[in-house]
C-alpha positions as CSV (number, residue, x, y, z in Angstrom):
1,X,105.0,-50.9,-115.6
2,X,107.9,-49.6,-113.3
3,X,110.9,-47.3,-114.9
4,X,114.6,-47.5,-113.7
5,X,115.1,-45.7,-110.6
6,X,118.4,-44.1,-109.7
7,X,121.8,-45.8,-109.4
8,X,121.4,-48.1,-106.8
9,X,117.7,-47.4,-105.8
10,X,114.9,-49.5,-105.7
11,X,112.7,-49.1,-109.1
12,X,110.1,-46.2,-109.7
13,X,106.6,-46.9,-110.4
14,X,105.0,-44.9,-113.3
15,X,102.5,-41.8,-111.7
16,X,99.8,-44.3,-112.5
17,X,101.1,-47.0,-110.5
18,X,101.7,-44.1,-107.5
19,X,97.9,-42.7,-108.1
20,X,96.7,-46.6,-107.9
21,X,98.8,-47.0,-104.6
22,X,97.4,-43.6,-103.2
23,X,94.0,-44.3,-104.3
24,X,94.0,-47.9,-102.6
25,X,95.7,-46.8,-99.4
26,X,92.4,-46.0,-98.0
27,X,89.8,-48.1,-99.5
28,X,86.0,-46.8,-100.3
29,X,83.7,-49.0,-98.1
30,X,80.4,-49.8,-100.2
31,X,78.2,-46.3,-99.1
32,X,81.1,-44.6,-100.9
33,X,81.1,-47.2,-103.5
34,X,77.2,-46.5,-104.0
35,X,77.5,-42.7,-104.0
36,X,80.4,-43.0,-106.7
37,X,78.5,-45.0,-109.0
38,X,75.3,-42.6,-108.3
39,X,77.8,-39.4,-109.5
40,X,78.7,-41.6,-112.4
41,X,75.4,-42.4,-113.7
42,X,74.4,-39.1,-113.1
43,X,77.7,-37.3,-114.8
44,X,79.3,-36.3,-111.9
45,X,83.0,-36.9,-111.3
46,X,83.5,-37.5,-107.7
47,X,86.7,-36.8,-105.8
48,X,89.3,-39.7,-105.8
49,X,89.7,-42.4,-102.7
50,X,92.4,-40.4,-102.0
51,X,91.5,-36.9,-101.7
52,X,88.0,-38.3,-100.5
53,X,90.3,-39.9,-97.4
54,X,92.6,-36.1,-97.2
55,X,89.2,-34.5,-96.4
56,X,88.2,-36.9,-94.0
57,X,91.6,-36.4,-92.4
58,X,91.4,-32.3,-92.7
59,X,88.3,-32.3,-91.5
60,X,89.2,-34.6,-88.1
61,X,92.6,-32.5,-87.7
62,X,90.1,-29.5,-87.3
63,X,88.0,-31.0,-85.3
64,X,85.7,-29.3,-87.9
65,X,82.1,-28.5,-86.4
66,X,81.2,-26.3,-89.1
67,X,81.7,-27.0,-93.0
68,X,80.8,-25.2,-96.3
69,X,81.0,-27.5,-99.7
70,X,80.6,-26.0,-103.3
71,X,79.7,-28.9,-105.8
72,X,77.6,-31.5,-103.9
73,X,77.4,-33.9,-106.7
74,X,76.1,-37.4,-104.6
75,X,77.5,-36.9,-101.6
76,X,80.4,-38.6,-102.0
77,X,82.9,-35.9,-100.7
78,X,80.4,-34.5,-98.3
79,X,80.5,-38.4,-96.7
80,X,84.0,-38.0,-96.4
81,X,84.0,-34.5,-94.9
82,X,81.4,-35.9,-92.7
83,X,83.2,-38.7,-91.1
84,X,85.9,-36.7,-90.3
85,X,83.9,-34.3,-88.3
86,X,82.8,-33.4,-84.7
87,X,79.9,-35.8,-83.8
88,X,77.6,-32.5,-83.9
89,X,79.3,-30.8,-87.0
90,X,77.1,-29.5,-89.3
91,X,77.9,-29.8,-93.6
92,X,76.4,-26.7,-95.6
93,X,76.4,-28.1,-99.1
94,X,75.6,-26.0,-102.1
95,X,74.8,-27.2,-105.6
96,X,72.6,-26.2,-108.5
97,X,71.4,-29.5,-109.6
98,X,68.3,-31.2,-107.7
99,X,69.0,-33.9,-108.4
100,X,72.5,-33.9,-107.4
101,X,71.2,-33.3,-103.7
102,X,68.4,-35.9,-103.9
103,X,71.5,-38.3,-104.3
104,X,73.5,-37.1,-102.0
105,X,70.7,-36.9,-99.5
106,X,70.1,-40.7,-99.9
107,X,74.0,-41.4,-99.7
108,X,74.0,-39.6,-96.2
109,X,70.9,-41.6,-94.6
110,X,72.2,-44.7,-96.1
111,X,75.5,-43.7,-94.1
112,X,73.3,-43.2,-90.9
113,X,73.3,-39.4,-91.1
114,X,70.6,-37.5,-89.8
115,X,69.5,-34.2,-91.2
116,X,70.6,-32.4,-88.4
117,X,73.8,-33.2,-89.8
118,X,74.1,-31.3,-93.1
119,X,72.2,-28.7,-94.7
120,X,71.9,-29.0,-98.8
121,X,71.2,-25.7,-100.4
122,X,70.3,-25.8,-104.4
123,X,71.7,-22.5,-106.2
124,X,74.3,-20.5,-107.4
125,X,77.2,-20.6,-104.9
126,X,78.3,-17.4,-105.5
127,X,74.6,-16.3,-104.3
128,X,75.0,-18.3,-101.6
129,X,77.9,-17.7,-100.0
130,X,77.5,-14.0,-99.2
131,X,74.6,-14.7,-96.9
132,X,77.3,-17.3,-94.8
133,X,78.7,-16.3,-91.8
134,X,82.1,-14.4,-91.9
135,X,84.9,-16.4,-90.3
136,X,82.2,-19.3,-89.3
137,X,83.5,-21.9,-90.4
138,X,86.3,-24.5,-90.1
139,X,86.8,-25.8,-93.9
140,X,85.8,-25.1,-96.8
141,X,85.9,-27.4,-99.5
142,X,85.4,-26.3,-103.7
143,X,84.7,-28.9,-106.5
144,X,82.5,-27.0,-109.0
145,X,83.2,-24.8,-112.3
146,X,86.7,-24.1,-112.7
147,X,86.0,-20.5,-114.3
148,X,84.9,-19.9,-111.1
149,X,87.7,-20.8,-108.5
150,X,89.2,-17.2,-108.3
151,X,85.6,-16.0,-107.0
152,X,85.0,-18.9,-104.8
153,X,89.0,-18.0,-103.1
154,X,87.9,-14.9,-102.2
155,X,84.9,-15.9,-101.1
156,X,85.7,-19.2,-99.0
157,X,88.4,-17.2,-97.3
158,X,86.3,-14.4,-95.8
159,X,84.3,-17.4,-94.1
160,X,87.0,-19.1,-92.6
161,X,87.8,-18.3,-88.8
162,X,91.9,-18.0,-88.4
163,X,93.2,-21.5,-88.6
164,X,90.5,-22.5,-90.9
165,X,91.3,-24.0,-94.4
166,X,89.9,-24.3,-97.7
167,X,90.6,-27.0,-100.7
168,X,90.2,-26.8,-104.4
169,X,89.7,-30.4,-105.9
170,X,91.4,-31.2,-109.5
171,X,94.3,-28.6,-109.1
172,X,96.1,-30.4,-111.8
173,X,93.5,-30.6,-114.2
174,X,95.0,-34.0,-115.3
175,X,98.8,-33.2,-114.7
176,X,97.7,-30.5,-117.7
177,X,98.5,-27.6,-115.5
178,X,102.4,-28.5,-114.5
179,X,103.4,-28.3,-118.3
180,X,103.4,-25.1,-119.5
181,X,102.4,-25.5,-123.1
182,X,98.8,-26.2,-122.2
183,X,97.0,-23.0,-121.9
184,X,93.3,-23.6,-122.2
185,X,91.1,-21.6,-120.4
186,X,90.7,-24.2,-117.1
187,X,94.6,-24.7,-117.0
188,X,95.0,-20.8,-117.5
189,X,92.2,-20.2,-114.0
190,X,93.6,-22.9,-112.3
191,X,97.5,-22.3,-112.5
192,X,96.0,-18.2,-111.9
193,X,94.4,-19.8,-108.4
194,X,97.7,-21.2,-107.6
195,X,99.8,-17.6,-108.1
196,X,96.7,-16.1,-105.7
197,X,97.0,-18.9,-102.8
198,X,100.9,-17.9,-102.8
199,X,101.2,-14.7,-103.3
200,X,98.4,-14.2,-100.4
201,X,100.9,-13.1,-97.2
202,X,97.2,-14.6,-95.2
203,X,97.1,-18.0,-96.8
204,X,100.0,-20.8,-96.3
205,X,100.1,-22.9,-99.3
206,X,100.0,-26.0,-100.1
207,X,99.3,-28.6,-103.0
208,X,99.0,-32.3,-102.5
209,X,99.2,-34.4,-105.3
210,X,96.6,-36.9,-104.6
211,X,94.0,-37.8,-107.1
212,X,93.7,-35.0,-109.8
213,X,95.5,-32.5,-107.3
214,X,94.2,-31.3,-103.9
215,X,95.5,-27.5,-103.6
216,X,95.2,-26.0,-99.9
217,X,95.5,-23.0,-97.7
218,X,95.5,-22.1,-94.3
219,X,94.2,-18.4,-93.2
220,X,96.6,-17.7,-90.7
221,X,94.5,-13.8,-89.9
């Protein structure tokens, strides 16, 4: 359904026909497809075409050789970040849920990926990311418990090198977290992540709103 646009502008389309064009822009081939539908049956929610295809292009702009995820689910953002890496860039992946990883290890060889190429670690992230190299790594990507986003900031920083960059998925918590009124606990941490990122003279900010919000920043020292 479109609304008016402005006098003498071309119509708007609603934020769900926007999300449906941003979503489409870069299409899911079928290993995506398959690891989607994996994360579906197995409860997962995986990151949107669209943010799926702004890690990819992160992740190439870096020429990322070195990656750390938090939330593997199936693999799907992990093939993204993949693709968009240096031919001998290695994907640490961290996740609490075996069978999660089993998933996402079968959407990675289906994909042509060989072990060499990622490295799947089952536990608590915040016991695994203190024994990860400080300034290691090129990106760092976060799509796990909300509660914990703060802890994984300061945390994912401290591994980036300078130049390096790390991305919080569903920074919008369905659009909740623009309207002030809503004020449960995840809109509370997430809106509290966003102040940090800014107020942060080390970071440069930035949120994208693709899928259910892609919020970014850039350690500059």
């Amino acid at each position: 359904m479109r609304s008016t646009g402005s006098a003498g502008g071309p119509p708007a389309l609603s934020d769900g026909g926007v999300r449906e064009y941003l979503d489409s822009f870069v299409t899911e081939d079928g290993l995506l497809a398959a690891a989607r539908e994996r994360g579906q049956e197995l409860g997962c929610t995986p990151i949107a075409p669209a943010g799926g295809a702004a890690l990819r292009f992160l992740a190439g702009a870096l020429a990322a050789r070195a990656v750390v995820e938090v939330g593997t689910g199936t693999g799907t953002s992990g093939l993204w970040l993949l693709r968009g890496m240096t031919p001998e860039g290695v994907l640490t992946s961290i996740d609490v849920e075996p069978e999660h990883q089993r998933a996402a290890r079968q959407t990675f060889a289906e994909a042509g990926f060989p072990p060499s190429r990622y490295r799947l670690i089952m536990g608590q992230a915040l016991d695994v990311l203190p024994r990860l190299t400080d300034g290691g790594y090129d990106l760092v990507f976060v799509d796990a418990a909300k509660p914990e986003y703060p802890r994984y900031l300061e945390a994912g920083v401290r591994l980036l090198r300078p130049g390096g960059v790390i991305a919080f998925d569903n920074a919008l918590w369905g659009g909740r977290v623009a309207d002030p009124a809503h004020r449960d606990p995840s809109c509370t941490v997430l809106r509290e992540i966003g102040a940090m990122v800014r107020e942060d003279d080390t970071l440069i900010p930035l949120m994208l709103p693709l899928g259910d919000g892609l919020l970014l920043a850039l350690r500059t020292s």
